[in-house]
C-alpha angles and dihedrals in degrees: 000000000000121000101192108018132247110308114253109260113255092277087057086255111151131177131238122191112230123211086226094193104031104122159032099294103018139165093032104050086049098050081051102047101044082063088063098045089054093054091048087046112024086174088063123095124196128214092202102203115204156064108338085194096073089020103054098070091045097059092043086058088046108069100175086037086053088048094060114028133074114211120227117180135231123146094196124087139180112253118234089239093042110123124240089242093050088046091052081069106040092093090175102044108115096236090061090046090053089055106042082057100067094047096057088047107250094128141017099231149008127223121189137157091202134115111321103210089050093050092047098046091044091048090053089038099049103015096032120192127295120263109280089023113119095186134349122243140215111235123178145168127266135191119240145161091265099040138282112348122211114222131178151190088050094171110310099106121030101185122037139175129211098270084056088052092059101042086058091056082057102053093040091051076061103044098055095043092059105035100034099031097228118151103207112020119195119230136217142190120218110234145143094261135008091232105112093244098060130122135007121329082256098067093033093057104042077052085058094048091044097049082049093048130096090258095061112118093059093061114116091188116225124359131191131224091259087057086063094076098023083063097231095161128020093234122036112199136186139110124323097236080057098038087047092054096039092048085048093052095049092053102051086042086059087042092054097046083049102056090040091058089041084053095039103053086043093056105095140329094277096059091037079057093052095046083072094048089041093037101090093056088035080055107057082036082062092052100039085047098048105133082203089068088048085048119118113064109197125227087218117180088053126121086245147036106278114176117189111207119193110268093229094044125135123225091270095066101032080058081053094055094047086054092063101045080053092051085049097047092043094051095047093237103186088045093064083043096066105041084049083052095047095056085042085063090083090061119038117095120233094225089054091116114092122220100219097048105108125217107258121232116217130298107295097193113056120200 
């Protein structure tokens, strides 16, 4: 089991394993994506896991995909309906390939789109957490009126007590620092109400630990659901039952604007006139709003590198997900986990864990 990762090679390259056919529309988006990562980070490598059959002519009809990628093959894959216990014993699959190679070292990172359950239960399974993680968490980015917004548990964990609260802070504290490059990220709980006094003895002590940490000043204190997508703080956290029905939401919220304004500027002359007055703003709103730029959740708290793309991406936003998984890899990202964990030692309680806080099994509802 590897700590830190494989060293980039003397020109800074390093190798990420690619879940070649996790996804609605794999191999062929990932072939393709992986072309435009390359040409975003020339310094990355891919080992691309999965059928030659289908992937060898790909990759012969994607010059800049062939340069970079290394073809290891498996002809068999993890179904998007497959459950997690079924996928612990698919030993071939290339989902499991990928991250056992990681594991032995062979690569820094994995990317899929596959079956999320699967690729949670086989990265605890295979990579297991870092020392002084209790459970990993899905983070991922999220758009608002002030920037990009951190959020996590996403799903990952249903049910979590306060110590689990607190290592999240942590890893979104991280995670923000090295993907969006702030310096200083502010933090957030989730709660009912932003009073102090708010909420169940879980969230209002993890509130306390996290005030007293190292990371302090950062804290924001409680945040409602609203200050998601007004961006009052930088990183939202809270449980993954609450994280997966606030992301859905959000995202059926942002489906339904989008087909009012669809039904709106098709409604008669008049509105189709004033689309091409209003096209230019709806425009950039398009871009801003692109659910491909927000694709690539992290499995944070893992002894690797574990990158979720969304299973109906497009090339363009499984491209999106390898380069985080580069950003992660290039700002040695676990590293900065455990010396974060290591100053959070002098504050955390040994009775944080609650009794009554159930492991979670994977995530049931896969994206």
């Amino acid at each position: 089991m590897i700590d830190t990762g494989p060293a980039p090679d003397s020109t800074g390259a390093f190798i990420l394993a690619v879940d070649a056919m996790g996804g609605d529309h794999a191999p062929g988006i990932v072939v393709e994506g992986l072309g435009i990562a390359a040409e975003r980070h020339p310094e990355a490598r891919f080992l691309l896991v999965g059928d030659e059959a289908r992937l060898t002519p790909l990759l012969a009809r994607c010059a800049r995909a062939s340069a970079v990628c290394t073809l290891r093959h498996t002809p068999d894959a993890v179904a998007s309906d497959c459950k997690p216990t079924v996928a612990l014993r698919m030993r071939r699959a290339s989902m499991r390939l990928a991250i056992d190679a990681v594991a032995r070292g062979e690569a820094h990172g994995v990317v899929s789109a596959g079956n999320t359950g699967a690729l949670l239960a086989l990265s605890k399974i295979v990579l297991k957490t870092l020392p002084g993680i209790d459970r990993p968490a899905m983070a991922a980015i999220m758009p608002s009126a002030r920037g990009d917004v951190v959020m996590l548990d996403l799903g990952a964990n249903v049910a979590c007590d306060t110590r689990n609260l607190v290592e999240f802070s942590l890893l979104g504290d991280m995670f923000a620092r090295t993907v969006l490059g702030l310096t200083a990220p502010t933090i957030g709980v989730l709660n009912v109400g932003s009073e102090e006094l708010k909420g169940d003895d879980r969230v209002r002590r993890a509130a306390e630990i996290i005030r007293a940490s190292h990371i302090g000043a950062q804290f924001h204190g409680f945040v409602e659901g609203h200050d998601i997508a007004a961006g009052t703080t930088d990183v939202v956290v809270t449980d993954g039952f609450t994280g997966n029905v606030a992301l859905k939401t959000g995202e059926g919220a942002l489906r339904l604007v989008t087909d009012l304004l669809r039904q709106i500027f098709t409604s008669s002359l008049s509105a189709k006139l004033g689309y091409l007055l209003a096209r230019p703003g709806l425009d950039q709103m398009r871009v801003w709003l692109d659910p491909r730029r927000y694709n690539g959740a992290v499995m944070l708290g893992l002894n690797g590198v574990v990158v979720k793309s969304h299973g109906g991406t497009d090339a363009e936003g499984f491209a999106h997900a390898a380069e985080v998984a580069v950003d992660m890899v290039a700002h040695r990202f676990n590293d900065r986990i455990r010396e974060g964990l290591g100053r959070l030692v002098s504050v955390m309680p040994p009775e944080t864990h609650a009794p009554d806080a159930a492991p979670s099994p994977a995530l049931a509802a896969t994206r």
